[in-house]
N, C-alpha and C positions, 0 to 999 in steps of 0.2 A: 850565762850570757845569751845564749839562744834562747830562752825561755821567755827576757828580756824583748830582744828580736821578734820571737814570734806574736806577743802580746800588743807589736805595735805592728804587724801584720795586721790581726785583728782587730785594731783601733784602724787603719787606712782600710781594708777593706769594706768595715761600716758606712765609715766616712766617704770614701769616693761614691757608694752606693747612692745613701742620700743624697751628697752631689750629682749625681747623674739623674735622680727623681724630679731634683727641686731644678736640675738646669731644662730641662723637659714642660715643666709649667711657668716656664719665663713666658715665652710668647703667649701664653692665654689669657696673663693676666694684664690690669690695665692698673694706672694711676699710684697711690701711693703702693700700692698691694706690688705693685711691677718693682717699683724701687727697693723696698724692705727686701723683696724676694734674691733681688742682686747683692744687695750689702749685706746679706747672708751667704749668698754663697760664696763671696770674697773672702769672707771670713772665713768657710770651709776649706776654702782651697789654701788659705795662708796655712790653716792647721795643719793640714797634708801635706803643704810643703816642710812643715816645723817634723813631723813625722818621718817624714824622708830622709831629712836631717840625723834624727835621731835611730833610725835603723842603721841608717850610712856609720855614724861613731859605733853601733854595736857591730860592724862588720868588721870594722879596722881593729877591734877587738877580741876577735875571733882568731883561732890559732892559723896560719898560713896554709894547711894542707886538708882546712874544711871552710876554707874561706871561699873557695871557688863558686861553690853550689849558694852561698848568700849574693855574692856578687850575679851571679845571674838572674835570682830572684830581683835584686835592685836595680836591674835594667829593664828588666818589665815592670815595675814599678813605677820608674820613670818615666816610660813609656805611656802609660798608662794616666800619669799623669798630665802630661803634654796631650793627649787627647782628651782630656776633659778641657783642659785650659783651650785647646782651642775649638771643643763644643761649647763652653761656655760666651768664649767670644763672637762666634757667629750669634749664638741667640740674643747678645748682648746689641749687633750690630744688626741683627731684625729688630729687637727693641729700640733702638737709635732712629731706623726709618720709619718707626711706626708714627713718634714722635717728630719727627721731621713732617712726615705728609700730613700731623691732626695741624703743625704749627701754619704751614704752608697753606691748608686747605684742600690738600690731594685726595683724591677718593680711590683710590690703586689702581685706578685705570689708567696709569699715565706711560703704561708702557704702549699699551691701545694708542693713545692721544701723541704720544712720540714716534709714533710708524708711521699714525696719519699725518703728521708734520712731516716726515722725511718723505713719504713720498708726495705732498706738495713742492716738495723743495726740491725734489730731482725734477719734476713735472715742467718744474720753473726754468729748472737750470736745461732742463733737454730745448724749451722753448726758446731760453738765449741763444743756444750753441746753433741754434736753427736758423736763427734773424743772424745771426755770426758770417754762417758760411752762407746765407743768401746776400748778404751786403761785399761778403770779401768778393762772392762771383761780380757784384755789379761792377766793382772796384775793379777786377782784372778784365774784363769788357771794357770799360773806355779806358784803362791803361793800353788796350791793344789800338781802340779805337785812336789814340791820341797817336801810337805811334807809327798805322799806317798812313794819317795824316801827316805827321810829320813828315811822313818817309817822303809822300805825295808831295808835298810844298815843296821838300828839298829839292825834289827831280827837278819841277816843274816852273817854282820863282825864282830858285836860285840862279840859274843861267840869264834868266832874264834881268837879273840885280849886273852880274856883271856886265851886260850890254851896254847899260846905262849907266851912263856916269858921273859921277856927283859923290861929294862927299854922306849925303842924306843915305842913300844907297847903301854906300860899305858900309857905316854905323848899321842899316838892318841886317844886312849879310851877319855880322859879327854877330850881333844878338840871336838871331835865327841860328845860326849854327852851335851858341853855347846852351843856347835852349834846347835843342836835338839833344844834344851831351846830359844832359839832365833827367832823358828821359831813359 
């Protein structure tokens, strides 16, 4: 049964090899040559998976008090695996952009082209915040203005409203003093 075991040792250790060669020359290559080169090594990795499988049933076959030392072999194995699968996907997902920026029209300078955008965009936004806080000052100047004026009317036509008398009068008193409140 170990002999078994080791024999597909031998068979994933070739195996992952090549996979690690051919996932290595994803990004160099272009066009159908890129694709072929993926659906290959899809197929490697299934077979590795299919291997990992088949070490795994010769472990559980193995008597209980030498099963220990396969088992930790098959954790690095695992291991092992899940770092190709996900060296393979990153090269997979540079092959994805590559194909995105030829469909797009990108020339890889768009990390360049996206700095220069942000910082017009903060350039922008610092010139709003500027017209911002000069408009709200203008704003709080004649809200002062309005309301030392007010203050001044109140002193000064109010007494005068009362002296006279007429109905015309009180209606401005009235308004005059809810307009004060408003402010």
């Amino acid at each position: 049964m170990s002999s078994d075991f080791e024999n597909y040792e031998q068979d994933f250790a070739v195996l992952t090899a090549e996979v690690t060669g051919r996932i290595g020359k994803v990004p160099k290559l272009v066009g159908d040559e890129k694709k072929q080169m993926v659906a290959n090594i899809e197929k490697q990795l299934e077979e590795a998976r299919e291997l990992l499988e088949q070490m795994e049933l010769e472990v559980r076959e193995i008597p209980p008090q030498s099963r220990g030392m396969y088992s930790s072999r098959m954790r690095s194995y695992k291991q092992e695996m899940g770092k190709l699968e996900a060296d393979f996907k990153r090269s997979r997902i540079a092959y994805s952009d590559e194909v995105r920026n030829e469909l797009l029209g990108d020339d890889g300078n768009s990390s360049e082209n996206q700095l220069i955008k942000l910082r017009e965009e903060r350039a922008h936004l610092l010139d709003n915040t500027e017209r911002l806080e000069r408009s709200s000052r203008r704003l709080e100047a004649g809200y002062q203005i309005a309301v030392e004026t007010g203050f001044k009317l109140y002193v000064e036509v109010l007494p005068m409203c009362f002296l006279e008398k007429g109905s015309y009068r009180l209606k401005y008193v009235y308004i005059f003093t809810n307009t004060l409140h408003l402010l």
